[in-house]
C-alpha positions as a LaTeX table, in Angstrom:
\begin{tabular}{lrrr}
\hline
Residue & $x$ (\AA) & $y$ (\AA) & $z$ (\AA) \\
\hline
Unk1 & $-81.43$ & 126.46 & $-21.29$ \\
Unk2 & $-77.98$ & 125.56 & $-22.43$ \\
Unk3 & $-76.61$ & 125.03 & $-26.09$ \\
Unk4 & $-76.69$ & 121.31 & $-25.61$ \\
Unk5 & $-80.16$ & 121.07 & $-24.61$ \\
Unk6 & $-82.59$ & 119.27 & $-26.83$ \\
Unk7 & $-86.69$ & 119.25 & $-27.13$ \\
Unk8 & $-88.41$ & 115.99 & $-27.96$ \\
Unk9 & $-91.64$ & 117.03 & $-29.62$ \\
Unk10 & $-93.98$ & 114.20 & $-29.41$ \\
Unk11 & $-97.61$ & 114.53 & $-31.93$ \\
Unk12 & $-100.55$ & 111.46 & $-32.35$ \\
Unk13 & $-101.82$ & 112.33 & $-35.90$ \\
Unk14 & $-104.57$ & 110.40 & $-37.40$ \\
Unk15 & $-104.42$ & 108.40 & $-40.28$ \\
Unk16 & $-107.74$ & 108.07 & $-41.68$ \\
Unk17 & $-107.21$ & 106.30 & $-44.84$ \\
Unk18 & $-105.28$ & 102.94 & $-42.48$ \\
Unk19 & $-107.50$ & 103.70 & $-39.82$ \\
Unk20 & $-104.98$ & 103.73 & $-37.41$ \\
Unk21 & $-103.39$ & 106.87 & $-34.95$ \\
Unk22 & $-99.80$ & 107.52 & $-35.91$ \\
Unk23 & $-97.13$ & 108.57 & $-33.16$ \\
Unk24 & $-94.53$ & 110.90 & $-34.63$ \\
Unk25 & $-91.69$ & 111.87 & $-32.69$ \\
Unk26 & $-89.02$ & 114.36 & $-33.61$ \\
Unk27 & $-86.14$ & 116.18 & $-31.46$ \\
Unk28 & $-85.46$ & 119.67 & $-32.27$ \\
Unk29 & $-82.41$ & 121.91 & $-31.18$ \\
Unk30 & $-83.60$ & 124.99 & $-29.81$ \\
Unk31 & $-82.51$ & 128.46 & $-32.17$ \\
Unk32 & $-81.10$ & 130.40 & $-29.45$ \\
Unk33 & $-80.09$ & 130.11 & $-25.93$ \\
Unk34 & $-79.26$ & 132.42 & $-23.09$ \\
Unk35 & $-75.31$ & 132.02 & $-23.81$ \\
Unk36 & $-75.53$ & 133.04 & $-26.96$ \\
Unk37 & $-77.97$ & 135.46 & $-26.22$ \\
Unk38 & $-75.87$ & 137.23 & $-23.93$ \\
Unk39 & $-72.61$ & 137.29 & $-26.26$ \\
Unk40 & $-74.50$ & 138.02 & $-29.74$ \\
Unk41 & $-76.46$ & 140.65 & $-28.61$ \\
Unk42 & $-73.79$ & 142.03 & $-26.24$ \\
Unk43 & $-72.04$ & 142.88 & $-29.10$ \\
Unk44 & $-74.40$ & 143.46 & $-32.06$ \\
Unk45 & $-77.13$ & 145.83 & $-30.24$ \\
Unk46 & $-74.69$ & 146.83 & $-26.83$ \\
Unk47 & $-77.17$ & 144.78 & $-24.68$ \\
Unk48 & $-75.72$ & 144.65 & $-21.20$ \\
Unk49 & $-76.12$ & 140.84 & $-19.71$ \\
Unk50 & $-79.29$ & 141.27 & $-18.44$ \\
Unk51 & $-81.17$ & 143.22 & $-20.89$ \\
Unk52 & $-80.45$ & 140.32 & $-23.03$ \\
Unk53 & $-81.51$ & 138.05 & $-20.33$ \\
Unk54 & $-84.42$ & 139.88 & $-20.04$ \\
Unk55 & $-84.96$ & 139.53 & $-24.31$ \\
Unk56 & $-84.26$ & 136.01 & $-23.83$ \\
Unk57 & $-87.19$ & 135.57 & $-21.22$ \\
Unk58 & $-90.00$ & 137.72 & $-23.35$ \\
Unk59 & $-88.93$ & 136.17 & $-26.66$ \\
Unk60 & $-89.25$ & 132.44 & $-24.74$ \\
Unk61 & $-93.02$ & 133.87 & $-24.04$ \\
Unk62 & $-92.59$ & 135.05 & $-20.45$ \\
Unk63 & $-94.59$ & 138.05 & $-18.51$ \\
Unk64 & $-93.25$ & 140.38 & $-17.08$ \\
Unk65 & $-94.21$ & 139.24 & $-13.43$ \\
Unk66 & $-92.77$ & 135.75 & $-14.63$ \\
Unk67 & $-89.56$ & 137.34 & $-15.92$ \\
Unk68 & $-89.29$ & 139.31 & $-12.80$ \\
Unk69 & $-89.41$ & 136.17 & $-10.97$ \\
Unk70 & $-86.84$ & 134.16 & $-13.10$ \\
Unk71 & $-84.49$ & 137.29 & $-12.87$ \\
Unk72 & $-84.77$ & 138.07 & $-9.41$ \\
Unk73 & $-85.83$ & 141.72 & $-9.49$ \\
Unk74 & $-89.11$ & 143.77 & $-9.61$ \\
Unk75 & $-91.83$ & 143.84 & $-12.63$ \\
Unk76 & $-90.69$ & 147.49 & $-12.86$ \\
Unk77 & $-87.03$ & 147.17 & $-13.18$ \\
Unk78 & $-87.77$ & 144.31 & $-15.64$ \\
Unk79 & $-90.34$ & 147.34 & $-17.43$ \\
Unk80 & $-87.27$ & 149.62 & $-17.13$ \\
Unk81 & $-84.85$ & 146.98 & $-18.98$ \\
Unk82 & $-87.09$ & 146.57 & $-21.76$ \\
Unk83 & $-87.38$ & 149.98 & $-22.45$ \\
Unk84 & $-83.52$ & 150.07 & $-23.02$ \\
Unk85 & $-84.11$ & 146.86 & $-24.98$ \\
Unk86 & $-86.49$ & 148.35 & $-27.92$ \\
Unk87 & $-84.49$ & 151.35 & $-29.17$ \\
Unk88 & $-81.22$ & 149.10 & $-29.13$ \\
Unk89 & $-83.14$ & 146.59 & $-31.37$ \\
Unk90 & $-84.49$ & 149.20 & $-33.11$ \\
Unk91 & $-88.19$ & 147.80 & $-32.29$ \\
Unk92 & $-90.85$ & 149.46 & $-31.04$ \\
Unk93 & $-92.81$ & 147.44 & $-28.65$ \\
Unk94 & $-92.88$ & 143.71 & $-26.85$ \\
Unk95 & $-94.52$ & 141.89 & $-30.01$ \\
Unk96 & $-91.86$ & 143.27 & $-32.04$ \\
Unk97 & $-89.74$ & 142.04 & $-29.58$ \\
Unk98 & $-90.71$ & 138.57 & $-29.22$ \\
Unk99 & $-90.74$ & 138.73 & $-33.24$ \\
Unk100 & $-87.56$ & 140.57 & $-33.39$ \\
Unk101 & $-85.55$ & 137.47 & $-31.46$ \\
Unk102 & $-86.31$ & 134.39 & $-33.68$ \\
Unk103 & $-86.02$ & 136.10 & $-37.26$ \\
Unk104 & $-82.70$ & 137.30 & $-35.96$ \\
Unk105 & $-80.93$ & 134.35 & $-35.73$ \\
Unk106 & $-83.42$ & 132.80 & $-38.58$ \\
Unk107 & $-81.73$ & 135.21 & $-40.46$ \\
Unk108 & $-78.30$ & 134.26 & $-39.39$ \\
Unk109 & $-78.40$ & 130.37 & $-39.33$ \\
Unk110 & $-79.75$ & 131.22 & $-43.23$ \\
Unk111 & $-76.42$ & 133.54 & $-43.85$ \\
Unk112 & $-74.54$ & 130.92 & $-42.90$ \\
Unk113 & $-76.28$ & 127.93 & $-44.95$ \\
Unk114 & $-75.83$ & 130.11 & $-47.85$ \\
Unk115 & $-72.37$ & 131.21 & $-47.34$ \\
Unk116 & $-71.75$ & 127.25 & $-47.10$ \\
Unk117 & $-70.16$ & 127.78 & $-43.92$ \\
Unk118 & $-72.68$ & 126.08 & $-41.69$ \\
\hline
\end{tabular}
């Protein structure tokens, strides 16, 4: 997933008072990509290139078999990078984890609105 890329969400909510189904479309940015993945957590929590890789994959929802696959390696070295992972991140387990990603740069894309710098 690159910075550029785009999602179009597309929903069909009912609209009982008209009587009628309503499409809504919307296109959200994503929060985080692997580039920026990579560099911010590089140098705020010393994750090497593919623990954060790694991160990326379980915080996009990924297994461990699938993130094995995606990285090319086995479910136990993928095992072994997220035990790195969690004490660098200062969480304790894979929900925390997959928690731990979003709220981080939640957090930061809020700093900055508030700061008036983004």
């Amino acid at each position: 997933m690159g910075s550029g890329d785009q999602r179009l969400n597309v929903q069909l909510k009912p609209d009982r008072d008209r009587r009628e189904l309503l499409l809504l479309l919307t296109l959200e940015k994503p929060l985080f990509d692997l580039e920026i993945m990579i560099d911010e957590f590089g140098r705020e929590f010393q994750l090497t290139p593919r623990e954060a890789e790694v991160l990326f994959c379980l915080a996009m929802g990924k297994t461990n078999p699938e993130i094995a696959t995606i990285t090319d390696s086995a479910v136990r070295t993928v095992e072994a990078h997220l035990r790195q992972v969690y004490p660098k991140i200062e969480v304790e387990n894979r929900q925390a984890a997959a928690v731990f990603v979003p709220d981080h740069f939640r957090s930061k894309k809020r700093d900055l609105h508030e700061s008036g710098t983004g």
